[in-house]
Structure formats: structure tokens, C-alpha cells
C-alpha positions as CSV (number, residue, x, y, z in Angstrom):
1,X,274.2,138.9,77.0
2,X,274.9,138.3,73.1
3,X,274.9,141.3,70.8
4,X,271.9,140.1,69.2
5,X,270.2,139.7,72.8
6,X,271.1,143.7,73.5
7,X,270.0,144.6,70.1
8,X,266.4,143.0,70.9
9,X,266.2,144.3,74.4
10,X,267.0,148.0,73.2
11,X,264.1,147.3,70.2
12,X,261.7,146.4,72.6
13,X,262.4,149.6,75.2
14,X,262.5,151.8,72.2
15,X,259.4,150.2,71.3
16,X,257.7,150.9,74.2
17,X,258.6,154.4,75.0
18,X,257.0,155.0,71.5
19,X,254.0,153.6,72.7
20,X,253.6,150.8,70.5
21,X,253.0,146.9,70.6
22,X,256.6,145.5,70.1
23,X,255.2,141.4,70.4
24,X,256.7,139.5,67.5
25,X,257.9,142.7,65.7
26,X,261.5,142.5,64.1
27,X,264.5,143.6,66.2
28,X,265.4,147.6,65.1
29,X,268.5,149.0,65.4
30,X,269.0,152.3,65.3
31,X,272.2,154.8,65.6
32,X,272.3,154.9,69.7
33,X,272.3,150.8,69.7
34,X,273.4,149.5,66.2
35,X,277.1,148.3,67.0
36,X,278.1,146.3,63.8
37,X,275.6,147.0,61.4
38,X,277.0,150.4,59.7
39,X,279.6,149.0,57.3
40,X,281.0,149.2,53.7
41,X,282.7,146.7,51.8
42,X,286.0,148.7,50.8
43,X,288.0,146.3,48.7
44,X,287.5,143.5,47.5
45,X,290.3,141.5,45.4
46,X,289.8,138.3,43.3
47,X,293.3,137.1,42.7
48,X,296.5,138.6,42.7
49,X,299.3,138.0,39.8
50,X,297.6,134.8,38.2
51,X,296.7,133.4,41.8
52,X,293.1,133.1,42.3
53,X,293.0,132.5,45.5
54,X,294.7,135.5,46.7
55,X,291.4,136.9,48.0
56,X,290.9,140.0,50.2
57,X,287.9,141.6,51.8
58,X,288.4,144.7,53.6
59,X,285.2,146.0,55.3
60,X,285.0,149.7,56.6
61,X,283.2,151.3,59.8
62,X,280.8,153.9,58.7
63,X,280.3,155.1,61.9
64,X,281.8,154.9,65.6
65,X,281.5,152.1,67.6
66,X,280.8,149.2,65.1
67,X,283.6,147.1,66.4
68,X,281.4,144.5,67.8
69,X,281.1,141.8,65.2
70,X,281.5,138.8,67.0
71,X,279.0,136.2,64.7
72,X,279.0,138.2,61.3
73,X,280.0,136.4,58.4
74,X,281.4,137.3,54.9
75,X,280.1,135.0,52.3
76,X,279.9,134.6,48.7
77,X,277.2,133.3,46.3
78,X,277.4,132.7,42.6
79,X,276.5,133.8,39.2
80,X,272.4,133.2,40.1
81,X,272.9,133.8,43.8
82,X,272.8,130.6,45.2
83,X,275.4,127.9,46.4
84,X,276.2,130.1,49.3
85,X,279.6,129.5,50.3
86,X,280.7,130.9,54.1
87,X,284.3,132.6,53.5
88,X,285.3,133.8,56.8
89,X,282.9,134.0,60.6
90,X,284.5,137.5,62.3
91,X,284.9,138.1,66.1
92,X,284.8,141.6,68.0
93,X,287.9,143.7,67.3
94,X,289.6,146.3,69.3
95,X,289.4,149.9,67.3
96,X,286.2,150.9,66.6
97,X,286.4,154.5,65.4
98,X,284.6,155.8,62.3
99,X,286.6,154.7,59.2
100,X,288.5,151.6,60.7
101,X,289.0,148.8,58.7
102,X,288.6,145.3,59.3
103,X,290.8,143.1,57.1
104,X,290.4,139.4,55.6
105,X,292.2,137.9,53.2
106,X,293.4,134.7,52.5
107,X,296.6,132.4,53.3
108,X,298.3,132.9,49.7
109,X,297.8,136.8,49.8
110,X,301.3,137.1,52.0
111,X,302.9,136.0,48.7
112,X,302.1,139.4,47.3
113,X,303.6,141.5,50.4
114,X,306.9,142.4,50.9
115,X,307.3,142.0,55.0
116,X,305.1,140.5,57.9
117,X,301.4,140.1,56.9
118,X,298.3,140.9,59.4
119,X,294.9,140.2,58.3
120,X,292.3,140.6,61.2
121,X,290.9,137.4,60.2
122,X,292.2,134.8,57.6
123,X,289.8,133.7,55.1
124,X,288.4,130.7,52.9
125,X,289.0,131.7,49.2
126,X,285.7,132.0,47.3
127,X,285.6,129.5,44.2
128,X,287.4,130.4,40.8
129,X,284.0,130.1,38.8
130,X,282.8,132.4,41.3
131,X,284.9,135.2,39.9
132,X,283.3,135.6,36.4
133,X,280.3,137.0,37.8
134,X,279.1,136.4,41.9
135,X,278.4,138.4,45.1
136,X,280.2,138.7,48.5
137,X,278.2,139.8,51.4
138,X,278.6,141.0,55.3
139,X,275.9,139.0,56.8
140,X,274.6,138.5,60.1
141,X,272.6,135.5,59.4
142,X,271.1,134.9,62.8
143,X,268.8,138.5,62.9
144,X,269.6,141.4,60.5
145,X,270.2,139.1,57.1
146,X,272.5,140.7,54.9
147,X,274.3,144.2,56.1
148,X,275.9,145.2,52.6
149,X,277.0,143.6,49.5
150,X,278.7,144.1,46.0
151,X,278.2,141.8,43.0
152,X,280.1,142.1,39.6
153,X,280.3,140.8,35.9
154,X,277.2,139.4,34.5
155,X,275.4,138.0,37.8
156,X,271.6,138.3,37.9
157,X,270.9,137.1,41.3
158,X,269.2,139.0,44.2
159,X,271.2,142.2,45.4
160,X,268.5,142.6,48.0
161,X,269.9,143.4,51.4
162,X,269.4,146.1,55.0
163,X,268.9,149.5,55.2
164,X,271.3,149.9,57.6
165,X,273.9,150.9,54.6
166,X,272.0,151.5,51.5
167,X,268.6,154.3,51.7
168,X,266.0,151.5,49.6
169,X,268.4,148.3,50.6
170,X,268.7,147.3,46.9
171,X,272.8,147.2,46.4
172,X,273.2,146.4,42.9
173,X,273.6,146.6,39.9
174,X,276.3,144.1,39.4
175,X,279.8,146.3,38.9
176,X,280.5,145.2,34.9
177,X,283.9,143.9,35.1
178,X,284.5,140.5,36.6
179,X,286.7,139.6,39.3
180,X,288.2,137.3,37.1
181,X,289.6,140.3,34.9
182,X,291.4,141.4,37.6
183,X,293.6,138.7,38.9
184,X,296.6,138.7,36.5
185,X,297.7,141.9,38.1
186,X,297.5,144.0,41.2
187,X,294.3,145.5,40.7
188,X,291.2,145.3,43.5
189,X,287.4,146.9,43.4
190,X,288.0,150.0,45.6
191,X,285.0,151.7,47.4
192,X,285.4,155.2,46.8
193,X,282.9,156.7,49.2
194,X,284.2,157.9,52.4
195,X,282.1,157.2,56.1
196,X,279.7,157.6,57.2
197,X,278.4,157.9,52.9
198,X,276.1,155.1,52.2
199,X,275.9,152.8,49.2
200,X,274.0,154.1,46.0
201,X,275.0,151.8,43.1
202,X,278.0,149.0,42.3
203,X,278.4,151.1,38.7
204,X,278.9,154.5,40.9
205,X,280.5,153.5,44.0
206,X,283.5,151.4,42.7
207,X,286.9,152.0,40.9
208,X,289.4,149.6,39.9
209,X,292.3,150.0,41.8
210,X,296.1,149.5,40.7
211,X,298.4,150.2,43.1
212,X,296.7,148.9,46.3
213,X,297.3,149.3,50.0
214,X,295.6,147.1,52.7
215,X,294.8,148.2,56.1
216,X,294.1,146.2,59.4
217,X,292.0,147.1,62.4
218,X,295.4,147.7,64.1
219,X,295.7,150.4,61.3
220,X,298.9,148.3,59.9
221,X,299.5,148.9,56.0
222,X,300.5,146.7,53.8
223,X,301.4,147.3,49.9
224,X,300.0,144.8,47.6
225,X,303.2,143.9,45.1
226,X,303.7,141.5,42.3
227,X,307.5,139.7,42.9
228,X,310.0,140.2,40.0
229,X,309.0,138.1,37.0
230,X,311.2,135.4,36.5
231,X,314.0,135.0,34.1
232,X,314.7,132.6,31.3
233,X,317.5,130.8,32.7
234,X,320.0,128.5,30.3
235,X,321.4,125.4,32.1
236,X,325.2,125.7,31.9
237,X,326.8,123.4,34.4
238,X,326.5,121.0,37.3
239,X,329.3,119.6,39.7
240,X,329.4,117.4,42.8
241,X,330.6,119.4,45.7
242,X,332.6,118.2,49.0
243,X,334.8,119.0,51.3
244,X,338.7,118.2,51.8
245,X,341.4,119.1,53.9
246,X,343.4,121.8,53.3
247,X,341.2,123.0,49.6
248,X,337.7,123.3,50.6
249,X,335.5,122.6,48.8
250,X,336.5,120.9,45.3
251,X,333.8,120.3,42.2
252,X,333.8,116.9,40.4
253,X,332.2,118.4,36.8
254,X,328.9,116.2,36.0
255,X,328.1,115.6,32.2
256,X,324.7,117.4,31.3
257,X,324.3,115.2,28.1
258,X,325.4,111.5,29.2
259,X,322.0,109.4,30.4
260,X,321.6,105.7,31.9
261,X,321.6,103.4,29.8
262,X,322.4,104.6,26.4
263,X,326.0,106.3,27.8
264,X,325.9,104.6,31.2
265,X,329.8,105.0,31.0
266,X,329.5,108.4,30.5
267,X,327.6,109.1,33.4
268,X,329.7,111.1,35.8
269,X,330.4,109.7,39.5
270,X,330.3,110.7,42.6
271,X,333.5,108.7,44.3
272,X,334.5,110.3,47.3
273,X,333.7,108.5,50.8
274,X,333.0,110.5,54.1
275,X,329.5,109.7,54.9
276,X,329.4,108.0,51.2
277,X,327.0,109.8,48.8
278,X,326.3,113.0,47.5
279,X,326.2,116.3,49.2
280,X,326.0,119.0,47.6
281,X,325.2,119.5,44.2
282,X,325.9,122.9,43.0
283,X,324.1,124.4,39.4
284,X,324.9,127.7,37.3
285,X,322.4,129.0,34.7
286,X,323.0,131.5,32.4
287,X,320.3,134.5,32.0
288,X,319.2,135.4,35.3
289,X,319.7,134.3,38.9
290,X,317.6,131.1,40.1
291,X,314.9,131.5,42.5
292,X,312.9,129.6,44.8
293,X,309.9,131.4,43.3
294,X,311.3,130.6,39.6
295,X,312.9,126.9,39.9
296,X,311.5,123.9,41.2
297,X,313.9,120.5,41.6
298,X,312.9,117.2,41.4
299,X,315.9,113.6,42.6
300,X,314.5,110.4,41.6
301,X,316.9,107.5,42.0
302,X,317.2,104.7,39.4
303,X,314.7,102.8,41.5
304,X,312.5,105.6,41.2
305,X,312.3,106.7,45.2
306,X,312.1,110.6,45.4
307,X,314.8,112.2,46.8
308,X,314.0,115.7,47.6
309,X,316.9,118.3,48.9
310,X,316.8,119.3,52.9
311,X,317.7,122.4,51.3
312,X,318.2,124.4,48.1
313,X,320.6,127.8,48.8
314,X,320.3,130.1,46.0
315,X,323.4,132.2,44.8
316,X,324.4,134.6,42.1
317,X,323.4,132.7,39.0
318,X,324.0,129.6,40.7
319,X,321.5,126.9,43.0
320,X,323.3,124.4,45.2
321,X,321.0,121.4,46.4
322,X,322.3,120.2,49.8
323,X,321.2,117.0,51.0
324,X,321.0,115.9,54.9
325,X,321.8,112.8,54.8
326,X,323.5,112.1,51.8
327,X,322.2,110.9,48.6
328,X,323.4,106.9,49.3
329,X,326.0,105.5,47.4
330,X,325.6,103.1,44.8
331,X,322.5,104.8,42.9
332,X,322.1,107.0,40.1
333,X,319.9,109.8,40.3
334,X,318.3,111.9,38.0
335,X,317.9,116.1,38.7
336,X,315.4,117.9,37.3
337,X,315.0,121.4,37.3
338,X,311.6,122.5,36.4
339,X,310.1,126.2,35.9
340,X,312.2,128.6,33.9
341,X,314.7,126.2,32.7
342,X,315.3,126.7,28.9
343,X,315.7,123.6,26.9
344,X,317.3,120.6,28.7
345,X,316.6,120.8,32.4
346,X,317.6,117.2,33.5
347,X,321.3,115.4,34.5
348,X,321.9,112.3,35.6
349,X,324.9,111.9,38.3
350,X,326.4,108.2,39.8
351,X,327.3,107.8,43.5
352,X,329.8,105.1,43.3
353,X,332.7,105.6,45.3
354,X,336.3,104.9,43.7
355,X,334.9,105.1,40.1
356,X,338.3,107.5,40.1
357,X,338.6,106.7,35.8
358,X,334.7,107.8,35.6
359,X,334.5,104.4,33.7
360,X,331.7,102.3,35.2
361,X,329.7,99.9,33.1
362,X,326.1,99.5,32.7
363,X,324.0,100.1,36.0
364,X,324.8,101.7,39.3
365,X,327.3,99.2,41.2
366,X,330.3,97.6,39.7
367,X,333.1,95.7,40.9
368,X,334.8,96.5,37.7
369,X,334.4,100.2,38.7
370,X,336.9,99.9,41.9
371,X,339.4,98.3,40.4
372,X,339.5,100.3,37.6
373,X,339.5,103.4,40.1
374,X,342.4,101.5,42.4
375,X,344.5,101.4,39.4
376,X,343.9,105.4,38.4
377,X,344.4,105.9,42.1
378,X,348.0,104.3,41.9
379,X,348.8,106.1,39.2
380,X,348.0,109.8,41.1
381,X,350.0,109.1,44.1
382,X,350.6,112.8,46.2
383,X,349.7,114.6,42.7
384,X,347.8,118.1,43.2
385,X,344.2,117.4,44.7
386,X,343.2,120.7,43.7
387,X,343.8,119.9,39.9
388,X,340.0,118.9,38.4
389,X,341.4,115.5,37.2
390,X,343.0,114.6,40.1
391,X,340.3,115.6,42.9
392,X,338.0,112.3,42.2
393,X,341.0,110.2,43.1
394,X,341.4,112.0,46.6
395,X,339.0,109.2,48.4
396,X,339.0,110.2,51.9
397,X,339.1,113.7,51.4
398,X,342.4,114.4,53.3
399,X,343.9,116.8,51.0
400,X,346.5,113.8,49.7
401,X,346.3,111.2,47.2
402,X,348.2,108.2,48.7
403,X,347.7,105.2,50.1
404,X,345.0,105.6,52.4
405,X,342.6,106.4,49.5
406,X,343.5,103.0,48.3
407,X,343.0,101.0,51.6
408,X,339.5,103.2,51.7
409,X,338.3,102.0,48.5
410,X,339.4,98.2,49.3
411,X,338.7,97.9,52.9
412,X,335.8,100.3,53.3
413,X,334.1,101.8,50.4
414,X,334.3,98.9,48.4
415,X,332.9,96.6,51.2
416,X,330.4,94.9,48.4
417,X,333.6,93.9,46.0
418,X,333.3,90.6,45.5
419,X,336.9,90.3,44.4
420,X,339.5,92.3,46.1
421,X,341.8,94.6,43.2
């Protein structure tokens, strides 16, 4: 048997033992049957920090025993009370004890808490235009209709609803600020009654609310907080990144300012083997320290294929962009750091191995490139690896610059070489 069905039967025996007709009268609950209808919307939030669909509902039991609300519904309606929209359809839940709380809130509300995040339930955001002026409701739609409800800004729909929480059932009028003047910040409509106090009007029973704590049914608490705002940061440098023996990991410097095609020769390459291609690139920023909150990062290729990091790892004013697999040799790609970036955000960056002069012509691939680089190579035989001009020549990545960085570039790398250096 259903709640709804025990809620009829115990009408109809109360019914009778007052000795009245009970056929086609309206199911009553009273306090010694009533097991979901005794509740207050506590909080209600709008939006947190800018997000407007950071959304929470937190419903409170007015009395013992109201656990049972396996079918209810929270809903929302708009400026003129229609276009009802369902937010969130509740189950039973374990603690039932006067002034437990049942909490909903939406997906992008665990932005805004520092730690795990337990709603009871997980809800649908209600719609932005909604927040100017609307109504959320605790509804049981298939008997009692609706069990409470607050409205807010100008809204001049019904605020008609039970008895079960509100002496005359009328639970307006609209609170005057809107939900939509609250989201910028942490600030939520807080019910300032405590149980078993019924509702008396939106103007009286509500506060704003700035520093705000949720609680779940498993009495869990969780602090509502705004992340640190996010610097200005100043793009200062960028450098290839890879591995060799012996050094670890050694930079080849990439020129912020030079762009395909106006300065294609200026472009900065990538000409170390391995698995071919780029690996890591590493980025420092003056100002703050990057954040995956604060920067976004874009790769597109000169063919215009996205090229997205596996993973960005975020240091001490610096960001390195990892990339598993490699970004494939032979392309240039264009980074672009979006959100906080002051002024230029964008570099462009070559992956042609043995471009050791950092002299390649127009376009991506060019024979001209390796033997240009076989020459340079030559020319660096078992000097310092470790020295910034001498790391590009160190082809294999072995530590030394000899021979076998040559027969890399002729026999391997440069596998496309049309003409042998």
C-alpha cells in the first residue's frame, strides 16, 4: 500500500468513527497519519557566483515522522504562474525527526563547496528567466496539490496552496527581491522560522542569507564558498619540453611574436625525434598562478584539426600542456590561452624534426629544413647539450651531439627527404 492509499484509508476510518458520510469526500490528513505533508521550504538559492544554475532547495520537517516522501515533487512556475516546470520527483529518506532537512540542489552547485558534495536528491535547474520573479513549490500532485511554497520579485501568480503549513493556505506575498539579485554572490532566501512554526508571509518569514551552510538528511554540512577570483595573468614565455639522457628535461624557447606565414621562418621548431612531435609544452605568466578554473587552452593545427591536451598540470606561475600521443610531426600548431590572459594569448610552434638552425621556409615540411639542420648538426659535434643553443641539435635525445643525431635525421626522421643531405 502507497502512502497516498494509507492516507485515504485512515480518512475514511477517521471519517467514520466521527460519524459522518466519507463517499467522495477529499482524503484528510491529520497529525496521527500525515507523514510528508508538514514541511517548510528552508533555502532556496538562485545561482551562486554568476552561475545560474547553481540551484538549491532545502526543505525542512516541521514535525516528526515526515520522512516518507516517496512521489512529491519540487517544481517551479513563472512570473504569471504557469509554464510549470518539474525540478526534482523525491523518494522516502531515512531520518525523519522534527527539523531534518532534505536537500536538492543541482549538478554545478559542487563547484561552490570545498570537499565531497551530498544532496539527498540532484535537481533540474529552474529557468534563468524564471529568477526575476517565479515560484517553487513542494507538491504532491497526485492528492494533496501543493504542500508549501515561496515566490519572489514581481510575480503575480496564484500563491494558493494546503493548510497543512500555512493557517488560511495563502503563502504569499511574493518576497520583493528576485532570485536573480542574488546569484553573483553567495547569498540564498533563508527561512527563519524554526519547526514546528508555520508560514505567515514571504515579506516576514524570509532573510537573505550570506554566509550559507547546507544540510542533508544524513545531517552532513556543507559551506557554500565562492573559489578565489582569478588573476590577471601576463604571458611571458613558452618552451617545448623533452627528455634526454643524462639532463632531464631541456626547453627549446618558442617565439611568442613570430606567426605562419608572415615570419614562417621565425616560427620556432620542435626538432627532436623519440616518438616524433611535441610533448610537453610548458607556459609561465606573470601576475598570478594559472588555474584550471582561470585558463582555458585551445591546439589547432595548420589544417585546422583540434588538438586538445590529455592533460594540463598547473604549477607555480607556470601551465605545462602534456600531450598523449604526441602532437605529430610535420604540423604547425597554434596555442591559445583563453580566460585571464592579458593581451596576446596565442603562439605558434613547428614540429619539424632536424630544423636544428630554426630556419625552415614557408609551410610546415621542408626538405630544405634538414639539410640545413644536418649541416648545424655537424658543426655541434659532442658540444654541451645542456647549453639552450645546442639542445635542438641533440636529435635522439641521448645526452650527446654526434653522429647518431645525423644518421637519425637522414635515415629516420627525415624519411620524406626527397634528396638525401
Amino acid at each position: 500500500m502507497n502512502r497516498f492509499d494509507r492516507s485515504i484509508v485512515c480518512g475514511l476510518v477517521l471519517g467514520v468513527l466521527a460519524g459522518r458520510s466519507v463517499a467522495g469526500d477529499p482524503p484528510a490528513a491529520t497529525p496521527a497519519d500525515a507523514t510528508f505533508h508538514f514541511m517548510a521550504i528552508e533555502k532556496l538559492i538562485g545561482g551562486i557566483g554568476g552561475d545560474a544554475t547553481a540551484q538549491v532547495v532545502q526543505l525542512q520537517l516541521r514535525s516528526a515522522a515526515q520522512n516518507f516522501t516517496n512521489g512529491t515533487e519540487i517544481a517551479a512556475f513563472d512570473a504569471a504562474g504557469g509554464n510549470r516546470v518539474l525540478l526534482a520527483t523525491l523518494t522516502d529518506v531515512t531520518n525523519g525527526l522534527q527539523g531534518d532537512r532534505i536537500l536538492l540542489a543541482t549538478p554545478s552547485v559542487a563547484d561552490f563547496v570545498d570537499g565531497p558534495f551530498n544532496p539527498d536528491f540532484v535537481m533540474t535547474p529552474m529557468p534563468e528567466s524564471y529568477l526575476t520573479a517565479g515560484r517553487v513549490v513542494y507538491d504532491d500532485p497526485g492528492g494533496f496539490g501543493i504542500l508549501f511554497s515561496v515566490a519572489w520579485g514581481p510575480y503575480t501568480g496564484s500563491n494558493t496552496g494546503s493548510t497543512f503549513n500555512d493557517d488560511n493556505g495563502d503563502y504569499g506575498p511574493p518576497f520583493a527581491t528576485p532570485l536573480s539579485d542574488l546569484i553573483d554572490a553567495v547569498e540564498a532566501l533563508d527561512w527563519i522560522r524554526e519547526p514546528p512554526a508555520k508560514h505567515q508571509q514571504n515579506t516576514i518569514d524570509y532573510v537573505v542569507q550570506t554566509a550559507v551552510v547546507l544540510t542533508n538528511n544524513a545531517h552532513e554540512d556543507f559551506e557554500i564558498v565562492l573559489p578565489p577570483a582569478c588573476p590577471t595573468l601576463v604571458l611571458e614565455s613558452a618552451a617545448s619540453i623533452r627528455s634526454h639522457a643524462g639532463f632531464g628535461e631541456l626547453p627549446i624557447d618558442i617565439d611568442l611574436t613570430a606567426t605562419i606565414p608572415s615570419e614562417s621562418d621565425l616560427v620556432t621548431s620542435e626538432t627532436r625525434a623519440g616518438d616524433l612531435g611535441i610533448e610537453k609544452i610548458r607556459v609561465t605568466a606573470s601576475g598570478g598562478d594559472p588555474t584550471e578554473a582561470c585558463v582555458s587552452v585551445t591546439v589547432v593545427d595548420d589544417l585546422g584539426a583540434e588538438h586538445p591536451p590529455s592533460s594540463v598540470t598547473f604549477g607555480t606561475g607556470e601551465m605545462d600542456l602534456n600531450f598523449d600521443p604526441n602532437l605529430p610531426n610535420r604540423r604547425v600548431y597554434t596555442v591559445t590561452l583563453g580566460g585571464v590572459i592579458d593581451g596576446d594569448g596565442d603562439f605558434q610552434v613547428r614540429s619539424l624534426v632536424g630544423d636544428v638552425v630554426q630556419d625552415a621556409p614557408a609551410g610546415p615540411q621542408t626538405v630544405n629544413a634538414i639539410d640545413i639542420g644536418l649541416s648545424g648538426l655537424r658543426g655541434r659535434f659532442n658540444q654541451p647539450v645542456d647549453n639552450p643553443a645546442n639542445t635542438s641539435a641533440d636529435i635522439n635525445m641521448d645526452g650527446v651531439i654526434n653522429a647518431l643525431d645525423v644518421s637519425c635525421v637522414r635515415l629516420v626522421c627525415g624519411v620524406w627527404a626527397t634528396t638525401a643531405p
